[in-house]
C-alpha positions in Angstrom: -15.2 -60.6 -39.2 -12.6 -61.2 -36.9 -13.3 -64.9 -36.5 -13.2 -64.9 -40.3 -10.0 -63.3 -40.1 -8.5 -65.6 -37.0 -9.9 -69.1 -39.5 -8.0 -67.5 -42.5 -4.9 -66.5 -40.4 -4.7 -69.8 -38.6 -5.5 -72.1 -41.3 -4.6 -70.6 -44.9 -2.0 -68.1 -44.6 0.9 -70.4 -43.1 0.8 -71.6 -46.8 0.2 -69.0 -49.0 2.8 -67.1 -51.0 2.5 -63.5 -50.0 0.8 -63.0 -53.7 -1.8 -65.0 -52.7 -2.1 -63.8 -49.1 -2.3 -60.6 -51.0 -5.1 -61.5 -52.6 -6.8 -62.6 -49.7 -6.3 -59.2 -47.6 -8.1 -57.3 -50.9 -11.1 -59.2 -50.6 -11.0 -59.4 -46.5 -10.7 -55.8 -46.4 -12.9 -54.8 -49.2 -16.0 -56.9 -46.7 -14.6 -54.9 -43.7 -15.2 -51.9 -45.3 -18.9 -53.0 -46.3 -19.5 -54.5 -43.1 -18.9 -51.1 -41.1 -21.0 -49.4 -43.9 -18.6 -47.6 -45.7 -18.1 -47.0 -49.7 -15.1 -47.3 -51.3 -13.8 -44.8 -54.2 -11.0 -44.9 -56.1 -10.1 -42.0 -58.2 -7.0 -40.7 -60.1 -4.0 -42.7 -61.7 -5.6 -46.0 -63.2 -4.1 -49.0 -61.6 -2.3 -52.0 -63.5 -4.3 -55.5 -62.5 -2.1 -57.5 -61.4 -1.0 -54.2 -58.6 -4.4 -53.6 -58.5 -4.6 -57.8 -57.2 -1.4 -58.3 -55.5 0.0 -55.4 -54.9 3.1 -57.0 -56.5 4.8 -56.5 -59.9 7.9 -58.9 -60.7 8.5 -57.0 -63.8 9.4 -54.2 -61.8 10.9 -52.8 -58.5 8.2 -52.3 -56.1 6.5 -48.7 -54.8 6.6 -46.9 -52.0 3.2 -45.2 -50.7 3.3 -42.2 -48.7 -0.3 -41.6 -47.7 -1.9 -38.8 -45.4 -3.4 -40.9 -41.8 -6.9 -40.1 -40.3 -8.5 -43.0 -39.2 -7.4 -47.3 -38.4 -9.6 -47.5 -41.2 -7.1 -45.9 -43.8 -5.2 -49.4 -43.8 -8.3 -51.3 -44.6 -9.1 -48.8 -47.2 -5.5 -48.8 -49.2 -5.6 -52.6 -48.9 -8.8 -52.4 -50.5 -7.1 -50.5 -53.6 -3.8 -51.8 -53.5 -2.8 -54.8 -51.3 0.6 -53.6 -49.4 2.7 -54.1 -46.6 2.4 -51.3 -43.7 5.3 -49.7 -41.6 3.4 -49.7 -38.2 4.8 -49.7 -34.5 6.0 -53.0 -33.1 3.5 -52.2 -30.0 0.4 -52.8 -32.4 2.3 -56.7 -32.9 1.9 -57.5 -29.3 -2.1 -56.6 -29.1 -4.1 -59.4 -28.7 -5.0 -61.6 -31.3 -5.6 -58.2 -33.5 -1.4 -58.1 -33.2 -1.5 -61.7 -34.4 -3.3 -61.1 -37.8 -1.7 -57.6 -38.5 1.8 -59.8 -38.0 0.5 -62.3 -40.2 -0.4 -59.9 -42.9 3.1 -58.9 -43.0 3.0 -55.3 -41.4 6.7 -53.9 -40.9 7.4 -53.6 -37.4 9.5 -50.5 -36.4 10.9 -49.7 -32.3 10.4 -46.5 -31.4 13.0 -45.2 -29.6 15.6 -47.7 -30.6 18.8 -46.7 -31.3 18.9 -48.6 -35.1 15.3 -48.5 -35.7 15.2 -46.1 -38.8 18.5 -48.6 -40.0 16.4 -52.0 -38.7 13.4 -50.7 -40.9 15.1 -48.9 -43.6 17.0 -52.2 -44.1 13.3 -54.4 -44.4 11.6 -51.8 -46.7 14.6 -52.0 -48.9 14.0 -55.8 -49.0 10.1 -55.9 -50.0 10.7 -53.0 -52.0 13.3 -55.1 -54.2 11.0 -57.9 -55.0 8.6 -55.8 -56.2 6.1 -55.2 -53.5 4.3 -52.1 -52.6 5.3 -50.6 -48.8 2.9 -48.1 -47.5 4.4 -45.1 -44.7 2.3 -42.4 -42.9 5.2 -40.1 -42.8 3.0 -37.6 -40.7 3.5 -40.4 -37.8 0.2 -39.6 -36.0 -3.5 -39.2 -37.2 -5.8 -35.8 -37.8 -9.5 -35.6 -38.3 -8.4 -34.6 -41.8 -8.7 -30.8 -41.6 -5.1 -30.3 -41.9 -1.8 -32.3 -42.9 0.8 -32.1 -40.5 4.6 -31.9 -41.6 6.0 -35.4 -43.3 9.1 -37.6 -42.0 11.3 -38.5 -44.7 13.6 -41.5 -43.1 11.5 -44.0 -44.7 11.9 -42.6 -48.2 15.6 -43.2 -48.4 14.9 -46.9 -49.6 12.9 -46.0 -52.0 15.4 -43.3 -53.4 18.4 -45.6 -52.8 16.5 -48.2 -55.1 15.4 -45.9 -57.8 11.6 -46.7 -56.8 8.3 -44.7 -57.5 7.1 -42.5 -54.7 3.1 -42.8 -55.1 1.3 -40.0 -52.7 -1.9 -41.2 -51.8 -4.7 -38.4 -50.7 -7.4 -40.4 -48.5 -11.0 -38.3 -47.8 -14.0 -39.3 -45.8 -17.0 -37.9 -46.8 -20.9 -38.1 -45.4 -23.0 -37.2 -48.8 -20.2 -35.7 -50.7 -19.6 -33.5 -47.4 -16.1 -33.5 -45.6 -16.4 -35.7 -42.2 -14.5 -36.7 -39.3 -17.3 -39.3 -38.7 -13.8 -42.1 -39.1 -11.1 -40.3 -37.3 -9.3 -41.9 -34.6 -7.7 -39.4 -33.1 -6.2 -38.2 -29.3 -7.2 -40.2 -26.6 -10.5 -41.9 -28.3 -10.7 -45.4 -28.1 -11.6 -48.2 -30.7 -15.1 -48.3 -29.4 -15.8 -44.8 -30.3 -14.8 -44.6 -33.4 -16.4 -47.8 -34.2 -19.5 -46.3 -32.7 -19.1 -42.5 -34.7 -18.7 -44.7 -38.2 -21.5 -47.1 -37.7 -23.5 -43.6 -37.3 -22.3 -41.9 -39.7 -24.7 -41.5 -42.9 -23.3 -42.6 -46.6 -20.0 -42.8 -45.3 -17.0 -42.6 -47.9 -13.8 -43.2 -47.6 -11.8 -41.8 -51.1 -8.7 -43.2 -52.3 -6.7 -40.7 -54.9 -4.2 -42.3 -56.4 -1.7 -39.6 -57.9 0.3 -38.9 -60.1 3.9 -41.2 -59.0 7.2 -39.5 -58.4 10.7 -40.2 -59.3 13.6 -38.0 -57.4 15.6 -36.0 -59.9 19.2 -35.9 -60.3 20.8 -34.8 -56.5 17.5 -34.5 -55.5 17.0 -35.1 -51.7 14.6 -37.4 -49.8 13.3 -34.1 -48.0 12.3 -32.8 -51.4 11.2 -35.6 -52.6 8.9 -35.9 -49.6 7.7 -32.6 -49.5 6.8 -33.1 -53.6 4.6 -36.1 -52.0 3.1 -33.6 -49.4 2.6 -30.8 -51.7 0.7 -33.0 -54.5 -1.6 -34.7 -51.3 -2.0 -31.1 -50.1 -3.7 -30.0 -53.5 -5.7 -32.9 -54.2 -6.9 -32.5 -50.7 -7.4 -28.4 -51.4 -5.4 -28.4 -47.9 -2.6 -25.4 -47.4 1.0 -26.5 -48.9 3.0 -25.1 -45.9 3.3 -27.0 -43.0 1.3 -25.6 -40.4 3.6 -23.6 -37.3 3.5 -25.2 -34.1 1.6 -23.4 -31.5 4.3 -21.6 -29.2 4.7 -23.4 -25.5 3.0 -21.1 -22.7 6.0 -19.8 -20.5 7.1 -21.6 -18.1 5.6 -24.7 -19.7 8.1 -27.9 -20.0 9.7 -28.6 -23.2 10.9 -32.0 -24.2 14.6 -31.8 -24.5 15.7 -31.3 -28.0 17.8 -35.2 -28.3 14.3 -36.9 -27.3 12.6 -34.7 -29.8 14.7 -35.4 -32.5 15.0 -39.2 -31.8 11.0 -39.3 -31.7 10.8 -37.7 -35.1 13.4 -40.1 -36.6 11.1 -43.4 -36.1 8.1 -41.4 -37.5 
């Protein structure tokens, strides 16, 4: 797969449109998904074809995806459904040759801990978003095994609201015989490898994409509450709690980060 990926990356993409590269990821990822032995489902809000193929409408402004995150496997798996360009951290760009085909696939690189990173990416999701493309965020900024859903960043929704966009939640489940599994997370300190190794174990492993219902912010509504609309309706279709869960409180005497780096780590999420 990933010298099928490198031939396609090397040789077709450099002269592609980014409809037809689209096009291409679909089918790439929908193999990838079949070659680590996982079933795809799609449920809930019925899909136009051409976003369905491309990802792409030029009829329309483009979408902006806010999804729950569990596994790597999640991009595959939305790309699969809906072909769109991923806000991802720039230190994923400079892995090797896996860095080069994520760049080439036209993931949207953000720098933690720059000063004007939520401005530099804000700025190039407003840009795909006006030529109608779809942009997908993980606004929880870190993966779970899927058990819970942790509290949702709104910087990146501010394009979206600025534009007048649709805010699509997507709720993404993996399941082993219609049970709940963590067979896919990727999650803490585990490395490719293992995951790799805990899917390729797993038996009748599904991942499910639900598509919901889209959202449009009311008048004066925020991006906070429009984000935590997104959270709430992934929450439900998840049967998760709608609250966000309370952080655990620090043993005494334990280190806290100071509050400036806290808050300028939560900004890029």
């Amino acid at each position: 797969m990933l010298l099928a990926g490198l031939a396609i990356g090397a040789g077709v993409f450099p002269w592609q449109s980014q409809r037809a590269r689209n096009r291409i990821i679909r089918r790439w990822s929908r193999v990838l998904l079949w070659v680590c032995g996982l079933r795809l489902r799609v449920t809930g809000v019925p899909l136009d074809p051409q976003i369905a193929a491309t990802g792409m409408a030029p009829w329309s402004q483009g979408r902006l995806v806010l999804a729950n995150h569990i596994s790597w496997i999640d991009v595959f798996a939305i790309d699969a459904t809906i072909p769109s360009r991923f806000v991802a951290k720039a230190e994923i760009g400079r892995w090797p040759v896996a860095g080069w085909l994520v760049t080439l696939s036209g993931v949207l690189y953000v720098e933690r801990g720059r000063r004007h990173a939520v401005a530099a990416i804000n700025h190039k999701v407003r840009e795909r978003l006006h030529v109608g493309e779809t942009v997908v965020v993980f606004p929880e900024g870190t993966t779970t095994d899927g058990s819970t859903l942790l509290p949702f960043h709104s910087n990146m929704v501010a394009p979206a609201l600025e534009l007048g966009c649709e805010l699509w939640p997507v709720a993404l489940r993996y399941t082993e015989d219609g049970t709940p599994s963590d067979a896919a997370a990727f999650v803490g300190d585990m490395n490719l490898v293992t995951c790799l190794w805990n899917i390729f174990c797993a038996r009748k492993l599904e991942v499910e994409v639900a598509l919901l219902p889209p959202l449009r912010a009311a008048a004066g509504e925020t991006r906070h509450h429009l984000t935590q609309r997104a959270r709430a309706a992934i929450a439900a279709q998840l049967g998760l709690p709608a609250e966000e869960p309370t952080p655990a409180p620090a043993p005494d005497g334990a280190d806290k980060p100071p509050a400036a780096a806290s808050a300028a780590a939560s900004a890029v999420q």
